[in-house]
C-alpha positions as a LaTeX table, in Angstrom:
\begin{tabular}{lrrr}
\hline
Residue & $x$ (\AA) & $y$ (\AA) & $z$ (\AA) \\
\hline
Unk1 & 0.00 & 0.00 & 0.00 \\
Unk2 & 1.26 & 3.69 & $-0.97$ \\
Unk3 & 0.99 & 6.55 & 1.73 \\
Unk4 & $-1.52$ & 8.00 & 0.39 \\
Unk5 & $-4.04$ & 5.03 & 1.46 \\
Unk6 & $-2.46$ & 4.27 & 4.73 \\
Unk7 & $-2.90$ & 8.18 & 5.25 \\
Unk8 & $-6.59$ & 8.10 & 3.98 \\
Unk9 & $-7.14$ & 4.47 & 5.87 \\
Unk10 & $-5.31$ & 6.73 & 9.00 \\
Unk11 & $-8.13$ & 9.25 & 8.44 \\
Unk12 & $-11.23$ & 6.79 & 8.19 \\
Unk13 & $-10.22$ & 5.18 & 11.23 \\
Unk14 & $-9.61$ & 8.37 & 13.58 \\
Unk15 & $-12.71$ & 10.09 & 12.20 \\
Unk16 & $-14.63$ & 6.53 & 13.21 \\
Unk17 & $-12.62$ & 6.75 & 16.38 \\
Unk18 & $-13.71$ & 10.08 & 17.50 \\
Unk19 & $-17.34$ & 9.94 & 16.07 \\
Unk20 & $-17.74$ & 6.71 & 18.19 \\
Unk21 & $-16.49$ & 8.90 & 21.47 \\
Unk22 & $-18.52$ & 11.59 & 21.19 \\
Unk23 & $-21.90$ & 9.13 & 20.17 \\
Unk24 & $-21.05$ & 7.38 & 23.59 \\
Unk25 & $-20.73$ & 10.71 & 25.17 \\
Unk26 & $-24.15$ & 11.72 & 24.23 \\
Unk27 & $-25.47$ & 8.50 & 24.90 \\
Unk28 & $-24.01$ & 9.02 & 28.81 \\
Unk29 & $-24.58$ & 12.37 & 29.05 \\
Unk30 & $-28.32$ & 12.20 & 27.85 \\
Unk31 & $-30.33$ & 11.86 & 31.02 \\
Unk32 & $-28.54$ & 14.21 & 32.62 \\
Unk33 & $-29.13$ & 16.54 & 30.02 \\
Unk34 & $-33.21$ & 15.99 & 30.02 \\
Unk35 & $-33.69$ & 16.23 & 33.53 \\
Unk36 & $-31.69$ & 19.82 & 33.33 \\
Unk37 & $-34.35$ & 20.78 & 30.03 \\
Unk38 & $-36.82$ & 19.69 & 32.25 \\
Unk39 & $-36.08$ & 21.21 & 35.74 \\
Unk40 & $-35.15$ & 24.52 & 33.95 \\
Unk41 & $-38.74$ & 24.11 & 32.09 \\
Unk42 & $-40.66$ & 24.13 & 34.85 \\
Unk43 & $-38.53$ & 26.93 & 36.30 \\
Unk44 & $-39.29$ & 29.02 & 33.19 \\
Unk45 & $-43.01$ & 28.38 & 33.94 \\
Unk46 & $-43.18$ & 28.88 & 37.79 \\
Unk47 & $-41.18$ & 32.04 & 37.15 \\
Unk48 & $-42.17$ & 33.46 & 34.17 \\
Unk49 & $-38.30$ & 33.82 & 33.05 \\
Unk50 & $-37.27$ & 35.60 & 29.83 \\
Unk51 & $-33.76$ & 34.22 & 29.96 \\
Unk52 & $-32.14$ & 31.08 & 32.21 \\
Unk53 & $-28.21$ & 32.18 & 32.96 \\
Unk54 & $-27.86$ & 28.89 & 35.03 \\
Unk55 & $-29.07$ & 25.16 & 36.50 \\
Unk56 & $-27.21$ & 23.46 & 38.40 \\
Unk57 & $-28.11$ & 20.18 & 40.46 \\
Unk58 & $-27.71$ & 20.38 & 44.16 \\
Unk59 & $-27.60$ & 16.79 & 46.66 \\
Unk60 & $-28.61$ & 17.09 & 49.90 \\
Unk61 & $-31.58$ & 16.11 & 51.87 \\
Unk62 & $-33.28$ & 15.86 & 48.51 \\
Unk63 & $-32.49$ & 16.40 & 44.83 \\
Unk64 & $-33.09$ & 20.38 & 43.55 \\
Unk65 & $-32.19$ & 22.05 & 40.39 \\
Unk66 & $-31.11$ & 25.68 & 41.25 \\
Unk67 & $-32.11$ & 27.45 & 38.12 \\
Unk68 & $-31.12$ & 31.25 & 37.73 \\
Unk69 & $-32.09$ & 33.31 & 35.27 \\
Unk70 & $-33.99$ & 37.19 & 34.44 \\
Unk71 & $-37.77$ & 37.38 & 34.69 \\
Unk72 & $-40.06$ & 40.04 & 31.93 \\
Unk73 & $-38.76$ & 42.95 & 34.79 \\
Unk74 & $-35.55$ & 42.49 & 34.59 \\
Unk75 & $-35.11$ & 41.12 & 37.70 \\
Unk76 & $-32.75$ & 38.29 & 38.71 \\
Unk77 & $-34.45$ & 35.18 & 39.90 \\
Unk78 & $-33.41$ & 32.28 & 41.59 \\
Unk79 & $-35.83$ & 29.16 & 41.19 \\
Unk80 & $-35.33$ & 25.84 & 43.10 \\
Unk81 & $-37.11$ & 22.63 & 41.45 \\
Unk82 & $-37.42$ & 19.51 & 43.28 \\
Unk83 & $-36.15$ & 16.55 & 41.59 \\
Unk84 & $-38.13$ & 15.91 & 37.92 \\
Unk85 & $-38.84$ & 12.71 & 38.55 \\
Unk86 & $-41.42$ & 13.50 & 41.28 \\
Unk87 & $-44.82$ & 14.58 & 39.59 \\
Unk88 & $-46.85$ & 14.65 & 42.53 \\
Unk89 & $-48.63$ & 17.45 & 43.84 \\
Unk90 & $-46.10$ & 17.74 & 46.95 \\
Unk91 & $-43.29$ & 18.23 & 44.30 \\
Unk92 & $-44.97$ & 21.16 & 42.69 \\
Unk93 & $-45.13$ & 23.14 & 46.04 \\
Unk94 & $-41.76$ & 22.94 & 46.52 \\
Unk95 & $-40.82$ & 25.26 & 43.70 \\
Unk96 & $-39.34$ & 28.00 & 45.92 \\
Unk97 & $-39.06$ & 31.32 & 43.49 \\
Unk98 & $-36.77$ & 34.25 & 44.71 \\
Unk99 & $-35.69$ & 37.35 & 43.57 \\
Unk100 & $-31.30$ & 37.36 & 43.63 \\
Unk101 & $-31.88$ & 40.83 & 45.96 \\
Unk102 & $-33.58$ & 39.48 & 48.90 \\
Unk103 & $-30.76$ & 37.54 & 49.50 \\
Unk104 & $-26.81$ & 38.48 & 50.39 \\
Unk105 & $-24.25$ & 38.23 & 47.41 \\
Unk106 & $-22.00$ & 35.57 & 46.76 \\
Unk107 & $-19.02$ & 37.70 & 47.34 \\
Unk108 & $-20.65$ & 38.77 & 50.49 \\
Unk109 & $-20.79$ & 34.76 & 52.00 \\
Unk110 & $-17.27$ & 34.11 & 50.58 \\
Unk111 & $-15.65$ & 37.24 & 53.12 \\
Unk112 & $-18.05$ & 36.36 & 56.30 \\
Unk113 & $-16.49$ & 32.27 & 55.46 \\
Unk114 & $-13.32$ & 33.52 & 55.19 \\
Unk115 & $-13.20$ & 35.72 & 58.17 \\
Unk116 & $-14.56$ & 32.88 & 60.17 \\
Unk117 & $-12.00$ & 30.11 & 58.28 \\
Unk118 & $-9.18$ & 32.36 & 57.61 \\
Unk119 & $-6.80$ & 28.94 & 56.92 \\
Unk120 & $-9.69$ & 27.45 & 54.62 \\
Unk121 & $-9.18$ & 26.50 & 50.96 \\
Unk122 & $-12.80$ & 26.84 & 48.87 \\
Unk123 & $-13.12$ & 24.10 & 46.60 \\
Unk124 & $-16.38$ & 24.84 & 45.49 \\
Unk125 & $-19.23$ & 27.46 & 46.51 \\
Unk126 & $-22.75$ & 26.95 & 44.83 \\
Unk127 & $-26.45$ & 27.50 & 46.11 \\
Unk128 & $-28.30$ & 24.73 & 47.06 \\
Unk129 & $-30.99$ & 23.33 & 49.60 \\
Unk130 & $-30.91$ & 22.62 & 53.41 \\
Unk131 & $-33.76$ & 22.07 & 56.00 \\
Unk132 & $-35.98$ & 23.13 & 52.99 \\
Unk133 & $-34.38$ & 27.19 & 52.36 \\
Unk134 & $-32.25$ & 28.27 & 49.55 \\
Unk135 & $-28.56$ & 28.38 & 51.29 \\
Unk136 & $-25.18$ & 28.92 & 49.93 \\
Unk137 & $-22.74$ & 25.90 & 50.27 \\
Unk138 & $-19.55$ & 25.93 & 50.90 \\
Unk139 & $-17.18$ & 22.63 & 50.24 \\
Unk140 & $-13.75$ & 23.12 & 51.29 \\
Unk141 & $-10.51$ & 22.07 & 52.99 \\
Unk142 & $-8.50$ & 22.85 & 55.80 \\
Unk143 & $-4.74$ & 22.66 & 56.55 \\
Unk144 & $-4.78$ & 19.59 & 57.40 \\
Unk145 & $-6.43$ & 18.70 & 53.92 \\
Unk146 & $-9.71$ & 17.26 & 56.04 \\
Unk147 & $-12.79$ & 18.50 & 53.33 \\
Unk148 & $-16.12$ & 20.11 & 55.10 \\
Unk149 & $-19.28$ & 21.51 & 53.72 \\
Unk150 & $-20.37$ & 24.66 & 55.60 \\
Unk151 & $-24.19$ & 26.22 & 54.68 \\
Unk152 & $-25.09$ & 29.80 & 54.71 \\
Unk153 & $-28.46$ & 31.59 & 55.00 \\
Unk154 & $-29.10$ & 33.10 & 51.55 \\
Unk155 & $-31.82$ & 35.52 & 53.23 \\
Unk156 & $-28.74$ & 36.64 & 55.93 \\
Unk157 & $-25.94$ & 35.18 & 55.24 \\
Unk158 & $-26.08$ & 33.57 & 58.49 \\
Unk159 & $-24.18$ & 30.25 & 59.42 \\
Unk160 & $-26.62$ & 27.28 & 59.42 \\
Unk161 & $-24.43$ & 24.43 & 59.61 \\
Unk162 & $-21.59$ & 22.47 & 59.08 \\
Unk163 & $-20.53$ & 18.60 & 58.44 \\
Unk164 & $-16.93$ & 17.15 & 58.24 \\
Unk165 & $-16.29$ & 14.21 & 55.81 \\
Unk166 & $-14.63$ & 10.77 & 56.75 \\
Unk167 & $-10.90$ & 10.69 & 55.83 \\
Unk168 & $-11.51$ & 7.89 & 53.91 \\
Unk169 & $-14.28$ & 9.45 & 51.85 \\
Unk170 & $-12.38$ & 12.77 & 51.21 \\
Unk171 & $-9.18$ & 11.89 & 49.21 \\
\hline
\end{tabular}
């Protein structure tokens, strides 16, 4: 065989290799992707949202989808939707909708944590769900590389609570 068809068998073969990754990434990906459509749907709806900036999935005491986005105002919004998957009527009262300026700032929860754990490493800060009210949590590390997740009012920016994970669990 010349060059030229080992190049274009070269060719053939990477562009099979790579259409075959990203068909299994879809494939993965997928559910993931429809329950985000669908949490950020019913956001839209509960909300009446011109625009959705963000949804992110939160794990705590129950699955949410924080969904942020701008309502017909102008306004930012900040809708929590319980888990898709539950249809029942309970699940629909759970929707929690909030305007972004009753509540304190991200910036403004990332200095009160940081005064309070001045040797603390933030791994991640999102909002998300505890004891049923929209809270800001915190995952992080300390110096001694044990990980923690701390929760913040998002009314207040008051401290709510705080849980240490197993050494085992962290690394």
């Amino acid at each position: 065989m010349s060059g030229r068809r080992w190049l274009a068998v070269a060719l053939v073969a990477l562009v099979a290799i790579v259409g075959c990754v990203i068909m299994y990434y879809n494939t993965i990906q997928r559910p993931y992707w429809s329950e985000e459509n669908a949490a950020t749907a019913k956001a839209v709806e509960a909300a009446e949202l011109t625009s959705v900036e963000s949804a992110t999935r939160h794990v705590w005491e129950k699955p949410f989808w924080i969904v942020e986005g701008i309502n017909q105002a102008g306004e930012d919004i900040i809708v929590s939707v319980p888990d898709v998957k539950a249809e029942d009527a309970q699940a629909k009262q759970d929707i929690q909708v909030v305007k972004a300026s009753e509540g304190i700032m991200k910036a403004d929860v990332k200095r009160i944590f940081i005064k309070a754990n001045p040797d603390a490493e933030i791994k991640r800060m999102q909002l998300g769900i505890i004891n049923n009210e929209l809270a800001y949590e915190v995952f992080f590390t300390n110096k001694e590389g044990i990980y923690y997740y701390a929760f913040y009012s998002f009314k207040d920016g008051a401290f709510i609570d705080q849980y240490r994970l197993p050494a085992k669990t962290a690394k």
